[in-house]
N, C-alpha and C positions, 0 to 999 in steps of 0.2 A: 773983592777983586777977583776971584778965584770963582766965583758964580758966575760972576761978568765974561771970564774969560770960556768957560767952561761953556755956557750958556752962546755966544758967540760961533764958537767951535763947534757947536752942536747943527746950528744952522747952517753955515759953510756946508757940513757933511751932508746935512738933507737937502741943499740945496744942487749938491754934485750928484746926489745919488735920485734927483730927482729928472736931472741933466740926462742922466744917464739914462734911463730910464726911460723919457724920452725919444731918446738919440735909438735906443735897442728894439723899440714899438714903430720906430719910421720905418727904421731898416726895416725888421722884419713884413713887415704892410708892404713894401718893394717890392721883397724879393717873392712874394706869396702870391703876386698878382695878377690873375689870370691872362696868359697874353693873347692878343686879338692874333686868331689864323689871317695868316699871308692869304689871299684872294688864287686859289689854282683857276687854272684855264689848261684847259688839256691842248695837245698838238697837233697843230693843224697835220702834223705827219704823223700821229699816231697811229697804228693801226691796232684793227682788232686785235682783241683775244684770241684764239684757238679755241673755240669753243669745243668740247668733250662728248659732250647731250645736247636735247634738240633742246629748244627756247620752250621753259614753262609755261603754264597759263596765264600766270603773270606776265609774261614776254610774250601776250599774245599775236600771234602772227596773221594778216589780213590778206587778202589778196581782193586789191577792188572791183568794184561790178562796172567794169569798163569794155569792150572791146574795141578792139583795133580789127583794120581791114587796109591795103594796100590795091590801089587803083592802079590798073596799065593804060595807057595814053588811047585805048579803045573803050573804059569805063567795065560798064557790068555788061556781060548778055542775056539773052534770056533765059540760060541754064544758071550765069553765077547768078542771079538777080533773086531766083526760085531759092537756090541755096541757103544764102544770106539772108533773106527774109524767114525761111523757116528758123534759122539760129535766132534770129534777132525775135521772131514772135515767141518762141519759146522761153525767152529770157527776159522779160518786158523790165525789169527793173534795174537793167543795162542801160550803160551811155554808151553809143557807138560809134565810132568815129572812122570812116572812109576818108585816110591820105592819099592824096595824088604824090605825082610829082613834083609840083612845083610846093604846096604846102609842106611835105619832106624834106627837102630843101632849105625852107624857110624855118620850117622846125630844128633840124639841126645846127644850122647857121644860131639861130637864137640861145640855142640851149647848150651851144657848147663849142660855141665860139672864142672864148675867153678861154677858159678854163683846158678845151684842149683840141690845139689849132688844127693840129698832126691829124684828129682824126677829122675834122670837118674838112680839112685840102684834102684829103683822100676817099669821104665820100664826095664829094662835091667832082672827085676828077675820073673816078671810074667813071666810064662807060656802058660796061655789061648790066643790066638792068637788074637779073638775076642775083649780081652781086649788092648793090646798094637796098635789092628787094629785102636780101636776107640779115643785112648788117640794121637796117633799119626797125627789125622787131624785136631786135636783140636789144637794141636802143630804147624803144619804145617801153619795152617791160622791162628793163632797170630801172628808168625815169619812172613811169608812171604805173608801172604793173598793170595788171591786169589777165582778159585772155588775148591772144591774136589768131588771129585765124585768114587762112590762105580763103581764097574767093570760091575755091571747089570741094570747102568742107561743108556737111550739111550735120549739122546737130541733131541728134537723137534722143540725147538725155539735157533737161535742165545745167548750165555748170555748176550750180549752187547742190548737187546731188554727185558729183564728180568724186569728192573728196569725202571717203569713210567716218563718220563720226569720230571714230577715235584718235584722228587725223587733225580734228578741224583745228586750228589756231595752232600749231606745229608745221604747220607745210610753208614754207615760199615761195617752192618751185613745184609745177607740175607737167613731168614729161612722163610719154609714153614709148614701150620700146617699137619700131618701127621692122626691124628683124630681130628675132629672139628664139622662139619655141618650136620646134621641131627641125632646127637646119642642121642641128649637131654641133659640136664644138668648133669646127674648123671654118669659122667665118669672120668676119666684122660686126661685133653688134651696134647696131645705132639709132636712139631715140628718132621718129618722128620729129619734123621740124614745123608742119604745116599748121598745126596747133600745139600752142605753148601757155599755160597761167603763170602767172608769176605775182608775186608783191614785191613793190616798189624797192632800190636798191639790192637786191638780193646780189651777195657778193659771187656769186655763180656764172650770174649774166654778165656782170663786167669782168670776167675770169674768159668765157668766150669772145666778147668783144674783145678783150687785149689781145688774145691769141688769135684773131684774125688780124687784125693792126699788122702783128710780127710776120704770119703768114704772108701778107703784100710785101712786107718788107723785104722777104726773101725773096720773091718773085720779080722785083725790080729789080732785086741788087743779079741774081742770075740771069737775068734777059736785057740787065744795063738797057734801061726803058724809064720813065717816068710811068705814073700814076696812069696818065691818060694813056697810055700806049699799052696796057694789060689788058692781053685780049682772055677768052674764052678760054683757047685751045692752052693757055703759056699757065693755067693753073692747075693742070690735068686733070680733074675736074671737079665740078662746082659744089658739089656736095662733099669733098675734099676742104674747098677753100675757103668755102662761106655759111658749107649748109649741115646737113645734118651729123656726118664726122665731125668737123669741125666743132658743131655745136656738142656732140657728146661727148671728145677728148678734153674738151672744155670744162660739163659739168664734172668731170670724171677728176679733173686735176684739181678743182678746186674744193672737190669731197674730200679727197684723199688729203689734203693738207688740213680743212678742218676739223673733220670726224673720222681720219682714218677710215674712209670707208672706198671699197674696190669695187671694181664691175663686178666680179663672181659671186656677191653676196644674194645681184638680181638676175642673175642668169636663170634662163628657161622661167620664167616668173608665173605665176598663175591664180597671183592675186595683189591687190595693191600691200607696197611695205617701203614706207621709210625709212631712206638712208640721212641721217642726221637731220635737216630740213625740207632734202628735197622728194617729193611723195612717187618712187617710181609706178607705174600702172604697166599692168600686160598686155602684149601684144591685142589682143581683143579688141581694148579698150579705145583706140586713135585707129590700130592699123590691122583689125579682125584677116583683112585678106592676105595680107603677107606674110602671115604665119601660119606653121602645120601641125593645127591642133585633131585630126583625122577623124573621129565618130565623138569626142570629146564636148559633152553637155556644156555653152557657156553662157557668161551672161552676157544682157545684152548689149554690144559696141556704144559708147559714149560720141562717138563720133565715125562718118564713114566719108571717107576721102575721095571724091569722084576722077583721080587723076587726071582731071582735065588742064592740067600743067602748060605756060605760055612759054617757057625759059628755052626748052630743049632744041634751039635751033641753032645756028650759026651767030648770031648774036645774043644770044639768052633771051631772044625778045618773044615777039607777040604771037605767034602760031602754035594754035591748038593741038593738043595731042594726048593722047589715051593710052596709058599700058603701067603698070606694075614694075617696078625695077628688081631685081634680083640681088641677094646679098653679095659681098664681094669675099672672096677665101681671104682666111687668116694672112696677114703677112709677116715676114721678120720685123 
């Protein structure tokens, strides 16, 4: 009896501690289990980084073989025609693309329509031609990068030779200074606007775009005017509002938040040098005549500007005209 019970008793216990056993191997396999990552999706409101240094090799940075050209309701003549074509034969492995106005238009309508109304009502309702000329390249090399070029630039150098080797896949933007070397300190310095490279979204270009947006906005709201009712005179002027200050407070504001970098780093410049992405070039290089470089050996101009300018009239519009602008003195 005492075998029987013992014997009994024995199984019971291997039988609990088999239970158990069991029960301790599930749990553990549970709680051990590697758990599947939740699915991220980054926000549609996120914004960059701050980025520190320019984009590695890795992050290599392109700038397309595209140009842009903007057409006045008179076409080419027989100076831009000569121009253009020598840019264009020199670069043969360029797409080139001559916007009117009415495909401008239609381009912007398309491309940013949706997405942002504000500013297609506002090109769409200016007037001054000069202004939609200059809001429209700003446009065009965010979306699509590339170079642009005013109808009275004539190409010297290939652009694929523009940007220094040690440059290449680090640049996004490529402006050149317009006043710079020899005026002294007591001016305005301001990039050249009539050629500009760029690759595709560079947050520079829509850092100027924005700040022209705001510019109009002031300008309405002190002349209590709409859109269509901003004339020429009520922006004090164009190169102010839309053109080349504009464009360089722009690149300048949008340096200084990414790479901490200031205008005085390319002051009086005299060879190209990278400020975080964007590659500045010296006077020479876009704008050789407007600067005072006096018995000074340089190389030679990438591009030369034949200021044959449409804009400077009473409407920004189509009358020819020839002369060199002068820097404007430092202000408060």
């Amino acid at each position: 009896m005492l075998s029987r019970f013992l014997y009994h008793r024995l199984r019971v216990v291997a039988f609990i501690t088999l239970v158990a056993t069991c029960l301790l191997l599930t749990a553990s396999f549970g709680f051990h289990q590697p758990m599947t990552a939740a699915p991220w999706y980054p926000s549609m409101n996120r914004k960059h980084p701050k980025a520190k240094t320019a984009p590695t090799v890795e992050q290599a940075i392109t700038i397309p073989k595209k140009m842009w050209y903007k057409l006045g309701p008179k076409g080419l003549s027989e100076l831009t025609r000569g121009w253009t074509d020598r840019c264009i034969d020199m670069n043969p492995g360029y797409e080139v693309v001559f916007m009117t106005d009415s495909s401008a238009a239609r381009w912007v309508e398309n491309t940013y329509g949706k997405s942002h109304p504000e500013l297609v009502k506002m090109f769409h309702g200016l007037k001054v031609p000069i202004f939609k000329a200059d809001i429209l390249r700003y446009l065009l090399l965010y979306t699509h990068g590339g170079v642009y070029n005013d109808l009275d630039v004539e190409c010297k150098v290939p652009v694929d030779e523009w940007i220094p080797a040690e440059f290449q896949n680090k640049t996004s933007l490529v402006v050149g200074w317009e006043f710079d070397y020899g005026w002294g300190d007591n001016i305005l310095r301001e990039f050249e606007t009539w050629t500009i490279a760029a690759a595709p979204q560079s947050p520079h270009m829509w850092r100027v775009v924005e700040d022209t947006m705001a510019g109009f906005r002031k300008i309405m709201e002190e002349n209590k005017v709409s859109v269509e009712n901003v004339t020429l005179k009520m922006s004090g002027d164009v190169v102010d509002a839309t053109g080349p200050r504009r464009f360089t407070r722009g690149v300048f504001s949008s340096l200084g938040e990414k790479f901490n970098s200031t205008e005085t780093e390319v002051q009086n410049l005299m060879e190209p040098k990278l400020l975080g992405d964007v590659l500045v070039l010296p006077g020479y290089s876009f704008a050789a005549t407007s600067n005072r470089y006096g018995d000074r050996e340089l190389p030679p101009p990438l591009v030369v500007h034949q200021y044959a300018g449409s804009w400077k009239n009473a409407n920004g519009g189509e009358s020819l005209w020839r002369r060199n602008r002068m820097p404007s003195g430092q202000s408060d």
